[in-house]
N, C-alpha and C positions, 0 to 999 in steps of 0.2 A: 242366772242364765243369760241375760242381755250384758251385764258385765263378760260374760266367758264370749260370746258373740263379739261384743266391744273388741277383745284381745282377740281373737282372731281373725276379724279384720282388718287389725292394723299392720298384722303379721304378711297377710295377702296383698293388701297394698300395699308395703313396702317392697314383695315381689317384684314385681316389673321396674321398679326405679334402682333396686341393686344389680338386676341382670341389665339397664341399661347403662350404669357404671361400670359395670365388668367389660362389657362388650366396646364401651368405648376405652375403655384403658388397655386391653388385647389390642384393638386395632389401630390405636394410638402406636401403641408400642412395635407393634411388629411395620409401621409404616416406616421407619427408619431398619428395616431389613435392606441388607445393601444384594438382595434376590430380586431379579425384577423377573415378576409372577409370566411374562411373556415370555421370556426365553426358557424358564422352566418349565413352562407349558410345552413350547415348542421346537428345546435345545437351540444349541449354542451355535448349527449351520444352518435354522431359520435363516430366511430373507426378510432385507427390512420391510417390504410390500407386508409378507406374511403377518411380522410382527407388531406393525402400524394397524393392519385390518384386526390383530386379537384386541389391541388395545380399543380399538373403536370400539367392538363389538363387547367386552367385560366393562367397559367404563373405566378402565386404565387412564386414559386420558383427560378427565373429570376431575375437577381440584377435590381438595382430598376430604370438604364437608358434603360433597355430592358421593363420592364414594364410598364414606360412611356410611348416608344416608342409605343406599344401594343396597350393604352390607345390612341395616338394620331391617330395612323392609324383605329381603330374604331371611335373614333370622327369625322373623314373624310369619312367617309363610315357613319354616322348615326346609330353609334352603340357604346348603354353609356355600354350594360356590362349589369349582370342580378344581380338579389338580393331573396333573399327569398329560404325557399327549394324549392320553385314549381321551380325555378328557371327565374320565371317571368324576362320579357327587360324591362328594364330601359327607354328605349327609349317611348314605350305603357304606361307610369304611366306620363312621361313626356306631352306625348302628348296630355292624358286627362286635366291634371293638368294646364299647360302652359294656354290654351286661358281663361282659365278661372282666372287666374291673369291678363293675357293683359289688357282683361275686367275690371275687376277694374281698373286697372291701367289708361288706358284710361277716364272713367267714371270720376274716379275722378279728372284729369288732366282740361276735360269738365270743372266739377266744379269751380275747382281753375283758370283755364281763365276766365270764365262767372264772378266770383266776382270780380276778381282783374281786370280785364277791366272797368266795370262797377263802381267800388269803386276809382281805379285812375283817373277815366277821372274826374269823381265830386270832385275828393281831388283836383285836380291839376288845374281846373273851377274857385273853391271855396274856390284858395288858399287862407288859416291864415283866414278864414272865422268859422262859427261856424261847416259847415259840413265837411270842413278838420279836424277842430279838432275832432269830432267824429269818422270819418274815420279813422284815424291818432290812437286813443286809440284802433279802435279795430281792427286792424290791428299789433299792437304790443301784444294782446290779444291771438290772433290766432295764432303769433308765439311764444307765451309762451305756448300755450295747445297742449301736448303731444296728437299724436291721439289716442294712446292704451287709454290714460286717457277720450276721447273725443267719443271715441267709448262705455266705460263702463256707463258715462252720456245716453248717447244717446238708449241705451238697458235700463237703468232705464227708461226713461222718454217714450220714445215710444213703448218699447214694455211690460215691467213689468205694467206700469202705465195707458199707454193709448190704450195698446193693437192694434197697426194700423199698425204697421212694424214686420215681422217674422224677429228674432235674430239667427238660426238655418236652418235646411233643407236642401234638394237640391236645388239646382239653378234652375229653369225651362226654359224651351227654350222661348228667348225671343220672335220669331218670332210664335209659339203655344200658349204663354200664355204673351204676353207683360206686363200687369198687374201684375201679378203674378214675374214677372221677374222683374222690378223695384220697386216693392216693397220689396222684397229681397237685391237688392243689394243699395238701395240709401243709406241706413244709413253706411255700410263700406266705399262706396266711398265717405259719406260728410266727413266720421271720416279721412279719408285719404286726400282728398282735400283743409280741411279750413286749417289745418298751411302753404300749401304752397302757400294760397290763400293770407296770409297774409305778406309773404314778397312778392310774385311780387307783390303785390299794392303799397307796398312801393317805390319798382324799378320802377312801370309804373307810377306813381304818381313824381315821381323826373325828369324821361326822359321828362314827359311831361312839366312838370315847365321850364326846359334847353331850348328846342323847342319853346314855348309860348313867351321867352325871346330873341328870336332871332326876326334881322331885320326885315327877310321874312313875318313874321308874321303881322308887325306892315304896311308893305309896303300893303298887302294885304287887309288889313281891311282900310287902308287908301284909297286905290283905290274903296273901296265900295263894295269886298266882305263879306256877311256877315260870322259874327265872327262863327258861328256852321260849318260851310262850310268849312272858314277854319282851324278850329281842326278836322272836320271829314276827308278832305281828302289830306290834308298836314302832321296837326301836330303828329296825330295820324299814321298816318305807318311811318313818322323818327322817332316817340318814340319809338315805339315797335321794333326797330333794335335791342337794348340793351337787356330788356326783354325776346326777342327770346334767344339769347344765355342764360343770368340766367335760362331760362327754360329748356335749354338741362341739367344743371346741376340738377333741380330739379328734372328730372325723374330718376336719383336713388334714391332721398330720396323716392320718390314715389311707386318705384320698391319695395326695401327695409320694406317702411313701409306696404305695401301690403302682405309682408309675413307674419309680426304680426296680421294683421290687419284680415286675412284671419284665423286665430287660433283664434281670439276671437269668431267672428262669424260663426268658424266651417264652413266655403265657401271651397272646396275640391281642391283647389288651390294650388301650389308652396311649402307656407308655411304649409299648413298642410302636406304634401309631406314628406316635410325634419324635418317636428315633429315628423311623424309617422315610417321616416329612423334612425331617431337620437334612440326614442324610443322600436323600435326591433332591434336596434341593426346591422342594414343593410347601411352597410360606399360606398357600390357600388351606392346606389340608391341618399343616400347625395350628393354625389361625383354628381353624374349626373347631380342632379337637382339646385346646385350652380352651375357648369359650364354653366349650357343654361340659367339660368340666369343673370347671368356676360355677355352671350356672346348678350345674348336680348337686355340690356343694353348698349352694345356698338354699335349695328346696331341701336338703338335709334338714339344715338349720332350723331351717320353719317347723319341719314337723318333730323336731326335739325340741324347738321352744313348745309345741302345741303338748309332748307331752309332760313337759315339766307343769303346764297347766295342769293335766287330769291328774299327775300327781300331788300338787301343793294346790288342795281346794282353796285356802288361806288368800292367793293371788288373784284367784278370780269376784274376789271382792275392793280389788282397789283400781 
């Protein structure tokens, strides 16, 4: 137990010193945006009076380790900073925005377990059999198709052609209109789901083959348990140790391609966020919504390192 305490405090503390590398490599970066945050604020037939008094007042005029500084201590207080004339928070567009990416994001994560569980256990069954090989092509399949490319199929064929999936809209609440609500969001999170569906089958489909090959295995079915038994509840959680971790790395590609993914089908999410920042011109509201999601990102991580812990007892002894 104090070893499992150990690891997870080193998880926690290493918390705040990734999100303050994030935040300064975002505001690093976007400081060489040739937008100057005053006249976005205030357009382009501002006065210089006006434009002089925004800067006084944001700390525009503040060398740029004091506006850092500014920047971090709002970030710790929950406050990204405002964008727009109205002068709209950063943090209120955030808040809308954000779970509605989680959700996909999730959704499709669902996805990409449900097949690559279910495709590796039969590849690695069925090993160099006819259904490994079929699984095996389309699994390399899945990680050849781009989702933006797999998303634009996918609006042709169900919603231009067969009219059964809305490619646009609001999102409805799923607990008011379920219906309504998963029929909206499956085709982004399958378009998001199958490539990384395709390489963990790969990786569960190999853990599982290593495992199947081991003594234990053979000792087991020799003593006359039967063989489902022992892949359901042996072979299969020491597989899925390896897996688990490839999976914390896939949910940035996930994250990531959830931004595009959300631009195609016009889902009011993250990535349309920082389309419609990029596009007027509003580098505070960018800013904002790259930093929470880098920092989403790495509270991911943490709690998929935390449960590679519950499942590999083995680590919490070293």
């Amino acid at each position: 137990m104090n070893n499992l305490l150990r690891l997870v405090g080193k998880r926690l503390i290493a918390l705040p010193i990734m999100v303050f590398g994030v935040a300064l490599l975002v505001f690093f970066i976007m400081s060489f945006s040739p937008i100057d945050p005053a006249y976005s604020a205030l357009g382009e037939s501002a006065s210089p009076e006006a434009i002089n008094a925004y800067r006084q007042q944001h700390g525009l005029d503040q060398p740029w380790i004091v506006q850092f500084g500014q920047f971090l201590l709002g970030l710790l207080q929950g406050d990204l900073g405002t964008y727009g004339p109205a002068q709209n928070p950063v943090m209120d567009r955030v808040a809308a925005a954000l779970p509605i990416t989680l959700q996909l994001t999730f959704i499709g994560l669902i996805i990409a377990v449900v097949i690559a569980v279910i495709l590796g256990i039969i590849s690695a069954v069925y090993r160099d059999k006819w259904p490994d090989q079929v699984i095996r092509v389309f699994s390399i399949l899945c990680i050849a198709t781009p989702s933006f490319w797999l998303a634009v199929l996918l609006i042709l064929l169900f919603t231009s052609t067969l009219q059964m999936f809305p490619a646009s809209g609001d999102l409805p609440n799923f607990f008011a209109n379920p219906g309504g609500y998963l029929a909206r969001i499956i085709m982004p999170a399958f378009a998001l789901g199958v490539p990384v569906a395709g390489s963990l089958t790969r990786v569960i489909r190999t853990a599982m083959v290593e495992e199947l090959d081991k003594d234990y295995v053979r000792t087991a079915i020799g003593a006359g348990i039967p063989y489902h038994t022992v892949v359901a509840r042996n072979v299969l959680r020491n597989a899925l140790i390896t897996p688990v971790t490839v999976l914390g790395l896939r949910i940035g590609y996930l994250i990531g391609g959830a931004v595009v993914i959300e631009v195609i089908f016009n889902l009011p999410g993250m990535g349309m966020t920082i389309l419609q920042g990029v596009q007027s011109n509003y580098p505070t509201l960018v800013q904002g919504v790259t930093v929470t999601v880098a920092v989403a990102f790495i509270i991911i991580n943490i709690v998929v390192d935390m449960l590679y812990i519950l499942i590999n007892p083995r680590i919490r002894t070293v």
